[in-house]
N, C-alpha and C positions, 0 to 999 in steps of 0.2 A: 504493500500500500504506500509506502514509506517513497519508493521507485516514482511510482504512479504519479504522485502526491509530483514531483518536480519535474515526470514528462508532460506533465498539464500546465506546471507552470514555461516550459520549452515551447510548445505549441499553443499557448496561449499570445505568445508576444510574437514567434513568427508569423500567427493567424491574423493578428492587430495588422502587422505592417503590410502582410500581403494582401487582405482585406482593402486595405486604404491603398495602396496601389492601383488597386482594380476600380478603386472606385473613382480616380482622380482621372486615370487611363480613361474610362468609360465616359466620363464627363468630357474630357476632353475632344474625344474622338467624337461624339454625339451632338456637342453644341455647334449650332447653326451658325454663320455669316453674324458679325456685331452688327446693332443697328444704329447704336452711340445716338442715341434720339432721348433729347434734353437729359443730361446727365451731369451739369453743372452743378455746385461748384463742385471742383475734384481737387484734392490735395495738395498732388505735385505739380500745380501750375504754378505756386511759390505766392511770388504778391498779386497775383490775377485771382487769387482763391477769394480773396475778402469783399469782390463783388461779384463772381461768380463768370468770371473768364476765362478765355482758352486763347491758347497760344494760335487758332485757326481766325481770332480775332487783327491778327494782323497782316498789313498790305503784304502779298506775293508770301504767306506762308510757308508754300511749301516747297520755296527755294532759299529755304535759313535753317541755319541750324538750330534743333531744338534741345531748349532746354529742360530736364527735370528735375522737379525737388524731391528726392528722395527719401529724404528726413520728414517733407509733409507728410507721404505715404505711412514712413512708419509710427511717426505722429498719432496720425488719423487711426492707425491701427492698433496701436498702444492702448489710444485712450477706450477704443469702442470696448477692443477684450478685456481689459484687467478695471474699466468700472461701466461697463456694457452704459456707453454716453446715449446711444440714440432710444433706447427701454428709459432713462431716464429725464429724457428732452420730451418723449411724446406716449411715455404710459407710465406715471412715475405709482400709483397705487401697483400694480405689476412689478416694479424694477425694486420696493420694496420686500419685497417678497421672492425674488428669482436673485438677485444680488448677493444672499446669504448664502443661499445655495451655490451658484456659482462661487464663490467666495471659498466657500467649504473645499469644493471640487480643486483650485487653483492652492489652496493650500496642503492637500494632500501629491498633487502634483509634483510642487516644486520638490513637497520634503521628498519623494519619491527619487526625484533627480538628485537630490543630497546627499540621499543613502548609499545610491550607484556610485556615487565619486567615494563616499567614504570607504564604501566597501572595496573599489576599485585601489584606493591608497592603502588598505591593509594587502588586499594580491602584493602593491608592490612594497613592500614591508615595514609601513607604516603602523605602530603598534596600536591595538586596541585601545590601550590604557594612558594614551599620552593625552595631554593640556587641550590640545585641538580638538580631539573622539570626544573627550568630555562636554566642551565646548557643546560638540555638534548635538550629542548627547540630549544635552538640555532643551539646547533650538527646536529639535524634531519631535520632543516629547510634549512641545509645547503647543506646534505645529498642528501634531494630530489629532487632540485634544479640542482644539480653537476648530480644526477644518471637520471633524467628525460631528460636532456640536452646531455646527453651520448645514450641514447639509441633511442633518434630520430636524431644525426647525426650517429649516428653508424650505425642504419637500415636505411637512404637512401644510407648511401657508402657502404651498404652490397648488396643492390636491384639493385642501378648504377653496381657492380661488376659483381651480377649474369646478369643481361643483356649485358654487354660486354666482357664479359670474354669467350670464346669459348670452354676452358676446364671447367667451371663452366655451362657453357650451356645447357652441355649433362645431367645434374643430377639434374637441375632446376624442379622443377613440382610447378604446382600453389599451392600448400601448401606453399611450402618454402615462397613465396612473402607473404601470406595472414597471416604465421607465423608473418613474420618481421611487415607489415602492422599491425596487430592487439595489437604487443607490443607498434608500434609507437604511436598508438590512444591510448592508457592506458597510455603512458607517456604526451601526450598534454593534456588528461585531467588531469592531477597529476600537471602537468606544469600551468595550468587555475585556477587551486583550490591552486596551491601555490600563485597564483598572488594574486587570492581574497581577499583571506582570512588572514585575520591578522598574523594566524600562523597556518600553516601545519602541525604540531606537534599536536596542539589541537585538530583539527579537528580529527585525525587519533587513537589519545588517551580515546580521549572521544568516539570514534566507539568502538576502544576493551573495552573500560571497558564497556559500552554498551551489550557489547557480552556476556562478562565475567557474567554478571551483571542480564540476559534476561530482561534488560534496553530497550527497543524499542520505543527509543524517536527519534523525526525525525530528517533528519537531515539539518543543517542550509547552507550547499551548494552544490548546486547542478552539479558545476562540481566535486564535490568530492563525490558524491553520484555516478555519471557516472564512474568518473574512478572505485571507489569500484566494480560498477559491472559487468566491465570488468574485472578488478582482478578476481574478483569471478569463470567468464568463463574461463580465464586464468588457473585456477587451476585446474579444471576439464580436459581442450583440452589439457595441456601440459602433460601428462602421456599416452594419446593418440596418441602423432604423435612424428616427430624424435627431436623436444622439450624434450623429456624424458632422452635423453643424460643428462641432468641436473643432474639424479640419478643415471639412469643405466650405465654411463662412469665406472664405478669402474668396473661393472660386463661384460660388452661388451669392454673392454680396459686393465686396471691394472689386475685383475682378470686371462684374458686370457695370458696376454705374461707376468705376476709374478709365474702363477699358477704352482711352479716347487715339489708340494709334491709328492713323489713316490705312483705309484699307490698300494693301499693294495691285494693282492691276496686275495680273500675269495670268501665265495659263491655268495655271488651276482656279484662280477665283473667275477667270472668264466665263468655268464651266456653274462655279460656288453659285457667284452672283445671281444668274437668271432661276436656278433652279429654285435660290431660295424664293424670290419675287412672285413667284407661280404656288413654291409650294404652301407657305404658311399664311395664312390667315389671321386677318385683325378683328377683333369682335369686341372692343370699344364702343360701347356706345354714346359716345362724344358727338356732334352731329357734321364734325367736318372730317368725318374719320369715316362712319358707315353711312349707308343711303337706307334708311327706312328702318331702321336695325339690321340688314341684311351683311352677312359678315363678307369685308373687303379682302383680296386677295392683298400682298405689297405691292405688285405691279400694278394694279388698281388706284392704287393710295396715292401711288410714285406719279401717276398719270395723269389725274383727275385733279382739275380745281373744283375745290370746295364753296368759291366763293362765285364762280362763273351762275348764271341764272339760269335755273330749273325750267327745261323743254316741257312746254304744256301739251297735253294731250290733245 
């Protein structure tokens, strides 16, 4: 069992990564032609950001060289992930409530990345017992405690939300609960095995080097062996459902309303271009977008003035 116990934690983390490969691949390969249609302001336009310009605002654009701000992007991305800005600008009853949670999540994270390096500096013979392990010791126990305690009040006032909430209601599916529910059981066992155990730190230190190590020694608690294996499933189910915002936010989010590169004429997009015009569909019902509600083709859209006057019958 003992075996078992850390080929699941092996195939747990290969299953993460090739999961999320697959899913970025599929993304990629699947998303249509940009349409970059009103996507202003966008970050790394630098001082054009502050009234909402673009660098295609100046004469003979696209015979200059272009500039990016890169630091806006990461800026703009800092601030959204580590204090979710836009749940706070435009649903802050919501961002109360999912901020914890998240919060919780981002502190078991980092300590997670902590453990890896510490356990990674005992591989290379950095004593358990020295000034720093202790140091770290404290940080990580403190960490878990704070990120465990976050994301089981965060996931009942996210479950109380979606069950009262009328506009949250429509978009509810038993996933979403079973999501939140499944984080909250991996944090009360995290929360049990902090109690235990002398120090949550060790316990979680001596699993990675373990790993590190193909060390398959058992291990000495058993709500920290539970939580692990909920982790474990964790990693696999979240690349699977809308948990994957975790990675794909960049790609289904910043990606789409930053993505302002011109598109390249050449032969492939010669073929890209028309097919997309034909194949997809606008169903806007704005009234200088569809005719009657009848859903516009883009070549339709691309074609037709809106403002020209209606052929009477």
């Amino acid at each position: 069992m003992t075996t078992l116990f850390y080929l699941l934690g092996y195939l747990a983390v290969a299953g993460f990564f090739s999961l999320v490969f697959i899913k970025i691949r599929s993304y990629l390969t699947a998303s249509p032609l940009h349409v970059r249609w009103e996507i202003y302001p966008i970050p790394h336009e630098g001082a054009k950001t502050s009234y909402g310009g673009s660098f295609m605002e100046e004469k003979d654009w696209w015979s200059k060289a272009r500039h990016v701000s890169h630091l806006g992007d990461i800026k703009a991305l800092v601030t959204e992930v580590l204090c979710l800005h836009a749940t706070f600008e435009y649903n802050l009853k919501l961002w109360f409530r999912t901020y914890p949670f998240h919060f919780g999540m981002y502190m078991l994270m980092g300590g997670t990345i902590i453990v890896l390096f510490s356990a990674l500096a005992q591989v290379f013979g950095l004593s358990p017992d020295c000034t720093f392990m202790l140091f770290v010791n404290n940080v990580i126990n403190a960490v878990v405690l704070v990120g465990c305690l976050c994301i089981i009040g965060g996931g009942i006032a996210l479950i109380s939300r979606r069950m009262n909430d009328e506009g949250l209601k429509k978009y509810t599916t038993p996933e979403h609960y079973f999501n939140l529910l499944v984080f909250m059981i991996f944090a009360v066992f995290g929360l049990l095995a902090w109690i235990a155990a002398p120090s949550f730190f060790e316990l979680a230190r001596t699993f990675i080097h373990n790993l590190i190590t193909c060390n398959f020694a058992p291990q000495t608690s058993t709500a920290f062996a539970l939580h692990m294996l909920i982790g474990f499933f964790l990693l696999v189910w979240i690349p699977m459902t809308n948990m994957g915002h975790l990675f794909m936010k960049y790609f289904t989010y910043h990606d789409i309303r930053w993505g302002d590169e011109p598109t390249t004429y050449n032969e492939k997009t010669k073929q890209i271009i028309p097919d997309t015009l034909q194949k997809y569909s606008v169903t806007w019902s704005a009234g200088h977008i569809t005719n009657g509600g009848r859903a516009k083709t883009w070549l339709e859209v691309a074609t037709t003035n809106p403002a020209a006057p209606k052929n009477e019958a």
